[in-house]
PDB file as gemmi writes it, atoms N, CA and C in Angstrom:
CRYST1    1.000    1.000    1.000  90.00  90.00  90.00 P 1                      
ATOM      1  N   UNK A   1      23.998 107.674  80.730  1.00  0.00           N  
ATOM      2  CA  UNK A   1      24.666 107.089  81.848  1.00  0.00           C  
ATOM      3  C   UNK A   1      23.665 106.259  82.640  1.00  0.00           C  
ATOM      4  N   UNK A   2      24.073 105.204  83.033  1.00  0.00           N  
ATOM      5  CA  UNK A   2      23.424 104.124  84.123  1.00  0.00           C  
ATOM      6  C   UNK A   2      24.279 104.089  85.346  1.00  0.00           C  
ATOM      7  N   UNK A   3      23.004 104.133  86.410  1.00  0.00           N  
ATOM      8  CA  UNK A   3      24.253 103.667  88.065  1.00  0.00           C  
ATOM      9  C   UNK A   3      23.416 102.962  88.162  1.00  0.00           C  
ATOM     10  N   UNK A   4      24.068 102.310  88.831  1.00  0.00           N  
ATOM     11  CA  UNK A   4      23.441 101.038  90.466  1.00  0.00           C  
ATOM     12  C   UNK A   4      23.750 101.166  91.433  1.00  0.00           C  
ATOM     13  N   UNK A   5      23.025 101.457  92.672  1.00  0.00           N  
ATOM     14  CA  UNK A   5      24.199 101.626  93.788  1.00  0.00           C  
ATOM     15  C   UNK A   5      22.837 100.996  94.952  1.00  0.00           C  
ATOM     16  N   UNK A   6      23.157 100.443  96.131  1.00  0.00           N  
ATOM     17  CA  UNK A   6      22.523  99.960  96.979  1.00  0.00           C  
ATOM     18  C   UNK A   6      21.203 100.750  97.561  1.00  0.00           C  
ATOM     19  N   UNK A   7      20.131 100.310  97.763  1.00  0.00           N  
ATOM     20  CA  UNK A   7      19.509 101.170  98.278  1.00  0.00           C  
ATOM     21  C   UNK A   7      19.488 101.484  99.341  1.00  0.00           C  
ATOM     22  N   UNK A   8      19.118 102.913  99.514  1.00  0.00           N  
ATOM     23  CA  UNK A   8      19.660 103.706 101.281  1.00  0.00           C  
ATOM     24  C   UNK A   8      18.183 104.588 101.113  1.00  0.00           C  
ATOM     25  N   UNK A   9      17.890 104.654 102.446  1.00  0.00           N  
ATOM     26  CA  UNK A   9      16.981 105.933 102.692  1.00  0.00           C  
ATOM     27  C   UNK A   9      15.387 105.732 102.482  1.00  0.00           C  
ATOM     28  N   UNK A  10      14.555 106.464 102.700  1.00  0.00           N  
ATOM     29  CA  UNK A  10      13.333 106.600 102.481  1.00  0.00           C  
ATOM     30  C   UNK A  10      12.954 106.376 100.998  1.00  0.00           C  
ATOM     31  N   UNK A  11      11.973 105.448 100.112  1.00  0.00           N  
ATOM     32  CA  UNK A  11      12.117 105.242  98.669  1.00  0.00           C  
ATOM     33  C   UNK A  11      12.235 106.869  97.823  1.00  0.00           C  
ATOM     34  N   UNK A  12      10.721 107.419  98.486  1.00  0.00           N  
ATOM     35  CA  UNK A  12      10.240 108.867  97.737  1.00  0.00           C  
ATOM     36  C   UNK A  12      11.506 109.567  97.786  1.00  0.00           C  
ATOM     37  N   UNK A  13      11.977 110.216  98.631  1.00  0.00           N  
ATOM     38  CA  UNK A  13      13.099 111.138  99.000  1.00  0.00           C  
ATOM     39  C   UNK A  13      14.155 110.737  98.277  1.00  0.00           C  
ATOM     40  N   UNK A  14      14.747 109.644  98.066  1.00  0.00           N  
ATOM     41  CA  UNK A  14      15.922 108.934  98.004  1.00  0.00           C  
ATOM     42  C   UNK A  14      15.731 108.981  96.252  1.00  0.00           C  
ATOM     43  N   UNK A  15      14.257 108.800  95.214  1.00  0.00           N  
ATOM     44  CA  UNK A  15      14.325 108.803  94.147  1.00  0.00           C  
ATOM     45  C   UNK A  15      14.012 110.121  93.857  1.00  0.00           C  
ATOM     46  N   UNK A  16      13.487 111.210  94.329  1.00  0.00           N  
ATOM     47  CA  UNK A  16      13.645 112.397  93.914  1.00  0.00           C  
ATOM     48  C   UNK A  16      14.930 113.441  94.044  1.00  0.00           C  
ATOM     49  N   UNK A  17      16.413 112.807  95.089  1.00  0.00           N  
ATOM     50  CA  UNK A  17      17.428 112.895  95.172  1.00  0.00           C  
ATOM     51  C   UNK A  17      17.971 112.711  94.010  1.00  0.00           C  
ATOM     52  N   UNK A  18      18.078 111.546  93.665  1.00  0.00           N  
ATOM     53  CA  UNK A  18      18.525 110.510  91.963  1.00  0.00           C  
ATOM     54  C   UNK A  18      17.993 111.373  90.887  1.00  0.00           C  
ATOM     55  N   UNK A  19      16.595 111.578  90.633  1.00  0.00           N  
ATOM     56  CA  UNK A  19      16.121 112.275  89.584  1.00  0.00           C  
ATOM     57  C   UNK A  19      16.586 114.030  89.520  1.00  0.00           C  
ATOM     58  N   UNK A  20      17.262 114.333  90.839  1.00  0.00           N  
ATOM     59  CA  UNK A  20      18.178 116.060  91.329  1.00  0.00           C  
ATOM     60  C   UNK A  20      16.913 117.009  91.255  1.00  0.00           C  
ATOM     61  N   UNK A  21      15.861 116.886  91.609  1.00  0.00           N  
ATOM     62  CA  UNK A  21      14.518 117.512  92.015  1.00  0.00           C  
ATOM     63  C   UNK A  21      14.980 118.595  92.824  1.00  0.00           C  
ATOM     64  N   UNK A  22      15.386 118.280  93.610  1.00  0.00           N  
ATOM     65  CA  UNK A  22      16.163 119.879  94.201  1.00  0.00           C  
ATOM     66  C   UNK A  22      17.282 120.023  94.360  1.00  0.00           C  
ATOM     67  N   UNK A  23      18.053 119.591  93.270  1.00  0.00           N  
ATOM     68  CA  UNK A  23      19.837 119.958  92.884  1.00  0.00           C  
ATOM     69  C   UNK A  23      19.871 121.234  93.219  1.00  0.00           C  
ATOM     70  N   UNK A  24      20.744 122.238  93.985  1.00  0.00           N  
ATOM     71  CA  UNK A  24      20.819 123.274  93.829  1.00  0.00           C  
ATOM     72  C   UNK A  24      21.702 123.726  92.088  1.00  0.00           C  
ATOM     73  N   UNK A  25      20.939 125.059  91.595  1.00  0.00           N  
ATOM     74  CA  UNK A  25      21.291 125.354  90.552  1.00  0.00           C  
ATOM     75  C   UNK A  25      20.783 125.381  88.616  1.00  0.00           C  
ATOM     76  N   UNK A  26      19.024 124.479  89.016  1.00  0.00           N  
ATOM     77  CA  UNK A  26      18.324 124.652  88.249  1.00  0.00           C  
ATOM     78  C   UNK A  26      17.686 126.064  88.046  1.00  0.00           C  
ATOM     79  N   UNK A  27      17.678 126.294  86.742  1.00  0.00           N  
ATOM     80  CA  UNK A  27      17.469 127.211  85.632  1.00  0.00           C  
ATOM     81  C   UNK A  27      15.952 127.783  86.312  1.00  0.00           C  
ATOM     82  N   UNK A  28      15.091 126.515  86.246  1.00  0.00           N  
ATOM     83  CA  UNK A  28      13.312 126.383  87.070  1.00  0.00           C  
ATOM     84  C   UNK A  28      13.560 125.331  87.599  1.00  0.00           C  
ATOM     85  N   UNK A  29      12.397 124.966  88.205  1.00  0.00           N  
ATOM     86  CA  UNK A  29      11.565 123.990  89.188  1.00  0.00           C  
ATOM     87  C   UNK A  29      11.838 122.705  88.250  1.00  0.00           C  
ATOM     88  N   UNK A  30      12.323 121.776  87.926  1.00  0.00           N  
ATOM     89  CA  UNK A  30      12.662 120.274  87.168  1.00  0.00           C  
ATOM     90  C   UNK A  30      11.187 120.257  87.611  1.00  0.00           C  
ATOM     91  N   UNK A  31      10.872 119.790  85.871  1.00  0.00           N  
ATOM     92  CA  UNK A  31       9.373 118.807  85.680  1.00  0.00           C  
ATOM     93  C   UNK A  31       9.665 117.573  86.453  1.00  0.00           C  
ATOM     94  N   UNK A  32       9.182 116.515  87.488  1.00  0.00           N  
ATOM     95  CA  UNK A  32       9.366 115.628  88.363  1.00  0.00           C  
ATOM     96  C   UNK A  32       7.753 115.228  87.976  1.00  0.00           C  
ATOM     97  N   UNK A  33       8.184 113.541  87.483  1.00  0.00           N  
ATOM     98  CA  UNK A  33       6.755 112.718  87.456  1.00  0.00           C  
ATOM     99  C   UNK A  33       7.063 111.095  87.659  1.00  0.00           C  
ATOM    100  N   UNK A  34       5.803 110.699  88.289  1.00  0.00           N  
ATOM    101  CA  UNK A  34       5.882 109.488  88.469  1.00  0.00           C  
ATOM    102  C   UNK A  34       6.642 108.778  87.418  1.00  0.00           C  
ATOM    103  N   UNK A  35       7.356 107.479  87.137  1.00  0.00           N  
ATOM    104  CA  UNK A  35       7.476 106.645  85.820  1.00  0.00           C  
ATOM    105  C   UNK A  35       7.668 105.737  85.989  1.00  0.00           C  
ATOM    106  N   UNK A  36       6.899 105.297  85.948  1.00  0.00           N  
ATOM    107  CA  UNK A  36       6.687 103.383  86.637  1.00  0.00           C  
ATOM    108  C   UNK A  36       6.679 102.540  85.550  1.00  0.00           C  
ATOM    109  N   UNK A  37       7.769 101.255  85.430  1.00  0.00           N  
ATOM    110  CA  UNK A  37       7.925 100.569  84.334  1.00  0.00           C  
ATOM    111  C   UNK A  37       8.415  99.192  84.554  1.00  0.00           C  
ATOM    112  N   UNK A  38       8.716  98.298  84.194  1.00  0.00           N  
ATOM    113  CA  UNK A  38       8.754  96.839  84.623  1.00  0.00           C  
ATOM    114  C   UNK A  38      10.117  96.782  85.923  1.00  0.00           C  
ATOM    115  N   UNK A  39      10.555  97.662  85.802  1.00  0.00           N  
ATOM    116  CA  UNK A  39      11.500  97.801  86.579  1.00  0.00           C  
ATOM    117  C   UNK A  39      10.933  97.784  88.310  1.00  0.00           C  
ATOM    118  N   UNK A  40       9.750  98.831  88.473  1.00  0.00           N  
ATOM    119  CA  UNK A  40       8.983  98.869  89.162  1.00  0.00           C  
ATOM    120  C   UNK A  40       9.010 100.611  89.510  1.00  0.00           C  
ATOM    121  N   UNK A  41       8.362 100.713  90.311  1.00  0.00           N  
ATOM    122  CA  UNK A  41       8.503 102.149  91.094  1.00  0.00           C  
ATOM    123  C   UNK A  41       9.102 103.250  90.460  1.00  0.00           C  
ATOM    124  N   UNK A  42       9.078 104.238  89.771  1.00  0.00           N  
ATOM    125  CA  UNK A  42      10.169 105.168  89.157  1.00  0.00           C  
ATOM    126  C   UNK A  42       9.474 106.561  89.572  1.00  0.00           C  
ATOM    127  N   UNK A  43      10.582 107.637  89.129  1.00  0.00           N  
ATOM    128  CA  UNK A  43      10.712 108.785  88.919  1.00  0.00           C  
ATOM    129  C   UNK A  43      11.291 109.899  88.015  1.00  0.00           C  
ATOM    130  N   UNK A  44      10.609 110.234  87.320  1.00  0.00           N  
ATOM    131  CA  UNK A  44      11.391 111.319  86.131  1.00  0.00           C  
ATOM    132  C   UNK A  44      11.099 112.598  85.984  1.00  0.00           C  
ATOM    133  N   UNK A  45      12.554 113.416  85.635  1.00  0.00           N  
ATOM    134  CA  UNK A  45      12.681 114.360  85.845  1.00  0.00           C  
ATOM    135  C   UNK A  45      13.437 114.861  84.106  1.00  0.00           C  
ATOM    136  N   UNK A  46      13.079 116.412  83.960  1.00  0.00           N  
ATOM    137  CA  UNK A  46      13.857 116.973  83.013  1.00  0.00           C  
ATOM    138  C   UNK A  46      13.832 118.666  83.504  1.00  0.00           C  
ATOM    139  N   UNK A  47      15.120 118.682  83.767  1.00  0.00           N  
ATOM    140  CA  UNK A  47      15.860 119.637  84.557  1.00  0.00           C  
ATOM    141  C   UNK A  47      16.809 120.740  83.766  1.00  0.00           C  
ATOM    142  N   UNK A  48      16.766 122.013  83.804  1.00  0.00           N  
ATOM    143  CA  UNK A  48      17.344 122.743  82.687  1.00  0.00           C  
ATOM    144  C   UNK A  48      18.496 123.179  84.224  1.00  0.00           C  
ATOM    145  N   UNK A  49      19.616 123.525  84.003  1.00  0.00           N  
ATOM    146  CA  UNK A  49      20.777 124.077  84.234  1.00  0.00           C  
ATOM    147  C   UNK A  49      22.013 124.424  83.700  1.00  0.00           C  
ATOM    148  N   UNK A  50      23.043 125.648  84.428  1.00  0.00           N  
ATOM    149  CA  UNK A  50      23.997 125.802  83.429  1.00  0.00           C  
ATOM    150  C   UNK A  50      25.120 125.028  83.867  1.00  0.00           C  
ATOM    151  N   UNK A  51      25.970 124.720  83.258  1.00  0.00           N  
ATOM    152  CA  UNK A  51      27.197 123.417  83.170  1.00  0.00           C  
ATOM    153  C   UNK A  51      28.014 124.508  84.051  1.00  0.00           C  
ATOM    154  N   UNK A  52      28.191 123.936  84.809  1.00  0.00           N  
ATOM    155  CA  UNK A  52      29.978 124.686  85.744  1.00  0.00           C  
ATOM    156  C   UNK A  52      30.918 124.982  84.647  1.00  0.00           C  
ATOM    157  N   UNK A  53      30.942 123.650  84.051  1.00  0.00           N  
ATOM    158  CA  UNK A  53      32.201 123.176  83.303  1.00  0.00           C  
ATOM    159  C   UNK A  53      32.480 124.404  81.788  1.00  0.00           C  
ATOM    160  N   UNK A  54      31.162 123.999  81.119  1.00  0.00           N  
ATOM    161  CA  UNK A  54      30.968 124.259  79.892  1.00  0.00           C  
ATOM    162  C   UNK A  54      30.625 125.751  79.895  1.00  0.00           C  
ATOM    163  N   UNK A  55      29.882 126.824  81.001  1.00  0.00           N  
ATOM    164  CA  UNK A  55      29.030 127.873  80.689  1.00  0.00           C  
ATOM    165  C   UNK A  55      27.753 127.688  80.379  1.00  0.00           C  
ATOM    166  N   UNK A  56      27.444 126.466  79.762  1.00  0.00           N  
ATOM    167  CA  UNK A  56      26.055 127.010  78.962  1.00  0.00           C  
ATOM    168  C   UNK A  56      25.298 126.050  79.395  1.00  0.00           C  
ATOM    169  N   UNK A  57      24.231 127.016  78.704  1.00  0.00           N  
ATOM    170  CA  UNK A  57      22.551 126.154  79.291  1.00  0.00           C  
ATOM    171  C   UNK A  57      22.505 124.520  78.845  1.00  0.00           C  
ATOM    172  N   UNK A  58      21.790 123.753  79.477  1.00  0.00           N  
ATOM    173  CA  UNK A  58      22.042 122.216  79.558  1.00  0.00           C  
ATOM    174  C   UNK A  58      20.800 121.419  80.060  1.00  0.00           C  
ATOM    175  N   UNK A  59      20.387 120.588  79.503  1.00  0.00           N  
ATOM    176  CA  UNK A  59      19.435 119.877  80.027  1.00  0.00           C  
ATOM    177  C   UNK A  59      19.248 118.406  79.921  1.00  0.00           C  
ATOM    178  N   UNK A  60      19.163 117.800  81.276  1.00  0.00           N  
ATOM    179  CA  UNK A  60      19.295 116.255  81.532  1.00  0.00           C  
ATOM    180  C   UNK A  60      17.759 115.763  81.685  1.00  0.00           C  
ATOM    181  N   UNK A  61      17.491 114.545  81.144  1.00  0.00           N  
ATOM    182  CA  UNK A  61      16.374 114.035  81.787  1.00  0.00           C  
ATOM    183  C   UNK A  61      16.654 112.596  82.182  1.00  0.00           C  
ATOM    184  N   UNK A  62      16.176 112.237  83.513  1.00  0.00           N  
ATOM    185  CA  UNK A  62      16.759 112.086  84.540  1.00  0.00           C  
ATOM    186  C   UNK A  62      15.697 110.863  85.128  1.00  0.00           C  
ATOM    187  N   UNK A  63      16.167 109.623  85.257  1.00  0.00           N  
ATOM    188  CA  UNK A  63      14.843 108.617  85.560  1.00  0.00           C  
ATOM    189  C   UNK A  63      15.834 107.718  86.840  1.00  0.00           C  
ATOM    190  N   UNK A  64      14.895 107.414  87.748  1.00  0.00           N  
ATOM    191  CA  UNK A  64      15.261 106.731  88.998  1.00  0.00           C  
ATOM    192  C   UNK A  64      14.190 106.064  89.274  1.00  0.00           C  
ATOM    193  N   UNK A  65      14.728 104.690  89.409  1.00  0.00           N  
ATOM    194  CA  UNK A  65      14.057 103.579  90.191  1.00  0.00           C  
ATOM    195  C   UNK A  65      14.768 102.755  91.668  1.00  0.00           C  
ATOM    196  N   UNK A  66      13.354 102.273  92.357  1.00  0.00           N  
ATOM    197  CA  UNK A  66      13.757 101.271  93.636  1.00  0.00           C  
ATOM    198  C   UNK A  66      13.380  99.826  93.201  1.00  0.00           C  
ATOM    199  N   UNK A  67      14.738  98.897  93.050  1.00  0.00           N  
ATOM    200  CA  UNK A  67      13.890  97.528  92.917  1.00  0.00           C  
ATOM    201  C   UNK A  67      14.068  96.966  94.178  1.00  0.00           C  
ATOM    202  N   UNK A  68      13.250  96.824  95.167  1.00  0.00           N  
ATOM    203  CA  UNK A  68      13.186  96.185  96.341  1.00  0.00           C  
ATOM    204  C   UNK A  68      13.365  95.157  96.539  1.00  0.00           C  
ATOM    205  N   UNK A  69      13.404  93.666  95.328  1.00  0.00           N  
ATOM    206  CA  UNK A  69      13.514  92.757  96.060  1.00  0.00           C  
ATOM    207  C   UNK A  69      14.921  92.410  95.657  1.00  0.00           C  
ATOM    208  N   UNK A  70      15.832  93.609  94.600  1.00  0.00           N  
ATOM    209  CA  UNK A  70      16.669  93.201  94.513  1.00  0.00           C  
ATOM    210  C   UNK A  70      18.002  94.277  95.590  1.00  0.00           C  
ATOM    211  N   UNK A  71      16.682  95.135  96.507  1.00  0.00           N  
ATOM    212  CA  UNK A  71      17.792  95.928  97.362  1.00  0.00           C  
ATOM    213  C   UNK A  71      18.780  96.946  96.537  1.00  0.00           C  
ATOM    214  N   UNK A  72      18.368  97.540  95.322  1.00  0.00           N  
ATOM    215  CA  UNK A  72      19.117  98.537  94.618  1.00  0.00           C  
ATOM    216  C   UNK A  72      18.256  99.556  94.100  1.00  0.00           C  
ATOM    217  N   UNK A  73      19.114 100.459  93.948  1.00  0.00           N  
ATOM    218  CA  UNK A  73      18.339 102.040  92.857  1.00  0.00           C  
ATOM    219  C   UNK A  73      18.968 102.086  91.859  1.00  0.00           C  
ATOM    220  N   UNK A  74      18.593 102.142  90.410  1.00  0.00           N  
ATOM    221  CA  UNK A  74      19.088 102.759  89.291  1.00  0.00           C  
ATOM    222  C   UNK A  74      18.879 103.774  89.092  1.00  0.00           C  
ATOM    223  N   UNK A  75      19.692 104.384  88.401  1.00  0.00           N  
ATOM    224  CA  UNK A  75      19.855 105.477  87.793  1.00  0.00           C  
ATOM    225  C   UNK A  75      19.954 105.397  86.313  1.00  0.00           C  
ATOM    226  N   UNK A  76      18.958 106.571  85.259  1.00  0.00           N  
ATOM    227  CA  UNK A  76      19.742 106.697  83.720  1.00  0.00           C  
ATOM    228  C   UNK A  76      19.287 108.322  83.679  1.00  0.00           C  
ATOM    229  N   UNK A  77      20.477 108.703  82.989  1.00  0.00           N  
ATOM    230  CA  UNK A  77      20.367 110.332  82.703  1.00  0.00           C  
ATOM    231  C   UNK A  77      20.950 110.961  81.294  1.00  0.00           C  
ATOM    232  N   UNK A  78      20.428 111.128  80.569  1.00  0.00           N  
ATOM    233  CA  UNK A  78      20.748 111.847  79.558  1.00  0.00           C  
ATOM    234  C   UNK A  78      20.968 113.478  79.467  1.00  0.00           C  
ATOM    235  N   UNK A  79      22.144 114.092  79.281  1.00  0.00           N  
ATOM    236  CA  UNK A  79      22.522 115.247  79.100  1.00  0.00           C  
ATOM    237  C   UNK A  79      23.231 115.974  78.233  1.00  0.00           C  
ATOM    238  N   UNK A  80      22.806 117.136  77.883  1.00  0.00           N  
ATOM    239  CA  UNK A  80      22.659 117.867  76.482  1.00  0.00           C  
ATOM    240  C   UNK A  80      23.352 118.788  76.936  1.00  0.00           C  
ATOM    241  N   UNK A  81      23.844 120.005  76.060  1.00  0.00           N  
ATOM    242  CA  UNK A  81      23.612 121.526  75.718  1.00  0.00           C  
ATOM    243  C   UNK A  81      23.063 121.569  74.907  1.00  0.00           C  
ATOM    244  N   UNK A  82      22.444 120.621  73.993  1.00  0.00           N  
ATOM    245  CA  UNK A  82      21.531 120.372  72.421  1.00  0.00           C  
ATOM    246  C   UNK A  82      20.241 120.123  72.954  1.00  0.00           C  
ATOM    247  N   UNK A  83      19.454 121.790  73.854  1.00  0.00           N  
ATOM    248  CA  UNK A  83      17.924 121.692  73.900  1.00  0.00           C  
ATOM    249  C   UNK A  83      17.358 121.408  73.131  1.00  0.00           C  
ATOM    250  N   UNK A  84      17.483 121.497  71.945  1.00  0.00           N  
ATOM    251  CA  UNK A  84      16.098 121.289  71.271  1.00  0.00           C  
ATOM    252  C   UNK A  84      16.623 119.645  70.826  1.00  0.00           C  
ATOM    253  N   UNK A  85      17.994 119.172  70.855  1.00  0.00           N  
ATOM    254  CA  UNK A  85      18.033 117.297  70.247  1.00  0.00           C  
ATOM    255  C   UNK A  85      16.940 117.169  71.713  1.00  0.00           C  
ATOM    256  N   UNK A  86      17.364 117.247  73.035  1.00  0.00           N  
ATOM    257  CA  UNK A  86      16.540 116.451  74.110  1.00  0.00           C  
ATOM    258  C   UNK A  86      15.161 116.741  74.300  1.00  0.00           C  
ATOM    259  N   UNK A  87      14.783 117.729  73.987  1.00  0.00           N  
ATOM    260  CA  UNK A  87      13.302 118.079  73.937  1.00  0.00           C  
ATOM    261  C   UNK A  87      12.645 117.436  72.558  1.00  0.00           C  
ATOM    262  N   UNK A  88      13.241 117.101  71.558  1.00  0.00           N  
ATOM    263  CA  UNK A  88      12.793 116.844  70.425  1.00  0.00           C  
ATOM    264  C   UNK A  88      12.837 115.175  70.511  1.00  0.00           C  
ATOM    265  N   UNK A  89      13.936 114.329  71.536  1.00  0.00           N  
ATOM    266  CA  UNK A  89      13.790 112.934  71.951  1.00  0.00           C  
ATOM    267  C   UNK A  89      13.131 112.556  72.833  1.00  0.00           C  
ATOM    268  N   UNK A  90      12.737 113.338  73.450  1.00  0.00           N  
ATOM    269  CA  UNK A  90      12.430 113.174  75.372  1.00  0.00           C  
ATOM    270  C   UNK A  90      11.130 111.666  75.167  1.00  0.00           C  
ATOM    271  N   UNK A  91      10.437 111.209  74.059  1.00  0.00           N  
ATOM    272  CA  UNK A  91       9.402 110.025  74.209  1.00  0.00           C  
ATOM    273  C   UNK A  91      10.786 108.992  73.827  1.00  0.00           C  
ATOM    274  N   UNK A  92      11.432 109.564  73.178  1.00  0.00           N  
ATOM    275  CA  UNK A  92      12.629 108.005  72.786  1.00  0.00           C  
ATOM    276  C   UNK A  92      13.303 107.810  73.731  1.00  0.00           C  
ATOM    277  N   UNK A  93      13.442 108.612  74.547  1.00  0.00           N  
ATOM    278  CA  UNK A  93      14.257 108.134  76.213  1.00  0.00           C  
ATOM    279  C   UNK A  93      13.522 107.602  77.049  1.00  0.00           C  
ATOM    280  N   UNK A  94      12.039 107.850  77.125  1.00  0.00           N  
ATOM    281  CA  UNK A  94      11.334 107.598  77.360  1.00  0.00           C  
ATOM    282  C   UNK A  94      10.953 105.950  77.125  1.00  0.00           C  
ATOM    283  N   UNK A  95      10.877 105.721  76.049  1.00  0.00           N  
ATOM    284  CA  UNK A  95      10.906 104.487  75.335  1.00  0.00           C  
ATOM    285  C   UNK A  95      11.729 103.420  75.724  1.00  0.00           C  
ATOM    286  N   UNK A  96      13.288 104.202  75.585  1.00  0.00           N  
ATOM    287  CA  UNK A  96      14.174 103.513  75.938  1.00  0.00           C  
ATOM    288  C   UNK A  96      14.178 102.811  77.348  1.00  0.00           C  
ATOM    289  N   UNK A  97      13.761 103.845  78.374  1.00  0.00           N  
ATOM    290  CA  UNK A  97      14.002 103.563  79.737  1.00  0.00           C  
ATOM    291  C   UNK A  97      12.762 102.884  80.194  1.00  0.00           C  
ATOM    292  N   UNK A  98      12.102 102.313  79.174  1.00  0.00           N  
ATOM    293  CA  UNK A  98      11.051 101.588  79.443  1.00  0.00           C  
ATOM    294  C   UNK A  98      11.286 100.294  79.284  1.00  0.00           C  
ATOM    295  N   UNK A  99      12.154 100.165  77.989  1.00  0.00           N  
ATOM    296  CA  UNK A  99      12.950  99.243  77.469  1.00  0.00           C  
ATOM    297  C   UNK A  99      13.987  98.194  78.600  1.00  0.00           C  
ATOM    298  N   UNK A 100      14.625  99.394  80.049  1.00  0.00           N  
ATOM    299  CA  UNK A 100      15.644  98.586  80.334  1.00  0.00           C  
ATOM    300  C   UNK A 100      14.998  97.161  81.300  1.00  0.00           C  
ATOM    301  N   UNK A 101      16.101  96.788  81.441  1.00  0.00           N  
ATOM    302  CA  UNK A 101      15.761  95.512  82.688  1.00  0.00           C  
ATOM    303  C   UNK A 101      17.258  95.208  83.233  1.00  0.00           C  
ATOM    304  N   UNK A 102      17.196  94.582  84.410  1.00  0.00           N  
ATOM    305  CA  UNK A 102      18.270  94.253  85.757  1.00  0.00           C  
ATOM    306  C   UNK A 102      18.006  93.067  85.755  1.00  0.00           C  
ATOM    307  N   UNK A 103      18.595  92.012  85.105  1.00  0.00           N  
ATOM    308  CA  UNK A 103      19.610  90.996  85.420  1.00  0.00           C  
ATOM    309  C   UNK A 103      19.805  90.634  86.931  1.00  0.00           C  
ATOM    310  N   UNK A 104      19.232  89.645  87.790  1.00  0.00           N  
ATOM    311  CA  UNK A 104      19.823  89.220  89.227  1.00  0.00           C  
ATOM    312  C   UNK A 104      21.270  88.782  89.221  1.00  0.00           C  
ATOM    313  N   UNK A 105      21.804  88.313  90.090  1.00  0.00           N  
ATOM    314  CA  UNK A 105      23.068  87.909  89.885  1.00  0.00           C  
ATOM    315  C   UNK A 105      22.596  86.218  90.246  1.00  0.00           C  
ATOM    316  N   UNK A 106      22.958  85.196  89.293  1.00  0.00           N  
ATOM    317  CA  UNK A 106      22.423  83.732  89.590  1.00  0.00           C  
ATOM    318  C   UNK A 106      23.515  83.267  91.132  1.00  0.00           C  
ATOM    319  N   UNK A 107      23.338  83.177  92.034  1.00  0.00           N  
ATOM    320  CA  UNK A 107      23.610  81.716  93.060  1.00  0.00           C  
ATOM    321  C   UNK A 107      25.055  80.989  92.778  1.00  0.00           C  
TER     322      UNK A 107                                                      
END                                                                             
């Protein structure tokens, strides 16, 4: 999943919100690390919790950026009940979300 949504708030706070650093309802403490990529500024997270929905154990990893001069935060999050597929991809998401880029809107 990808969002965009305007940016609001303090950068730090506002991307460790996005990345759910202190979602209530993690399993442990979400690994939370810098991830800075052409995008600019980031934050990533991989967070174990159990699904409301589903019952079972689940794990998202979780990347948030501020692009300032375009006044927005992205969001991308990948989520499993297949620990070991996301622990066994976690550099290809990695990769990937290194990969993205934001398009301005032309004039």
């Amino acid at each position: 999943m990808v969002h965009i949504d305007v940016s609001e708030g303090e950068t730090e706070s506002t991307l460790a919100e996005l990345v759910q650093k202190n979602t209530p309802g993690a399993l442990q403490e979400p690994e939370v690390s810098d991830f800075d990529t052409e995008l600019g500024r980031g934050m990533r997270s991989v967070r174990y919790f159990v699904s409301p929905k589903a019952g079972e154990i689940c794990c998202s990893v979780n990347y948030a950026w501020r692009i300032e001069s375009l006044g927005i935060d992205v969001v991308l999050r990948t989520i499993s009940d297949n620990i070991g597929w996301i622990t066994a991809n976690t550099d290809e998401f990695d990769t990937f979300a290194r990969s993205l880029s934001v398009l301005a809107p032309q004039d």
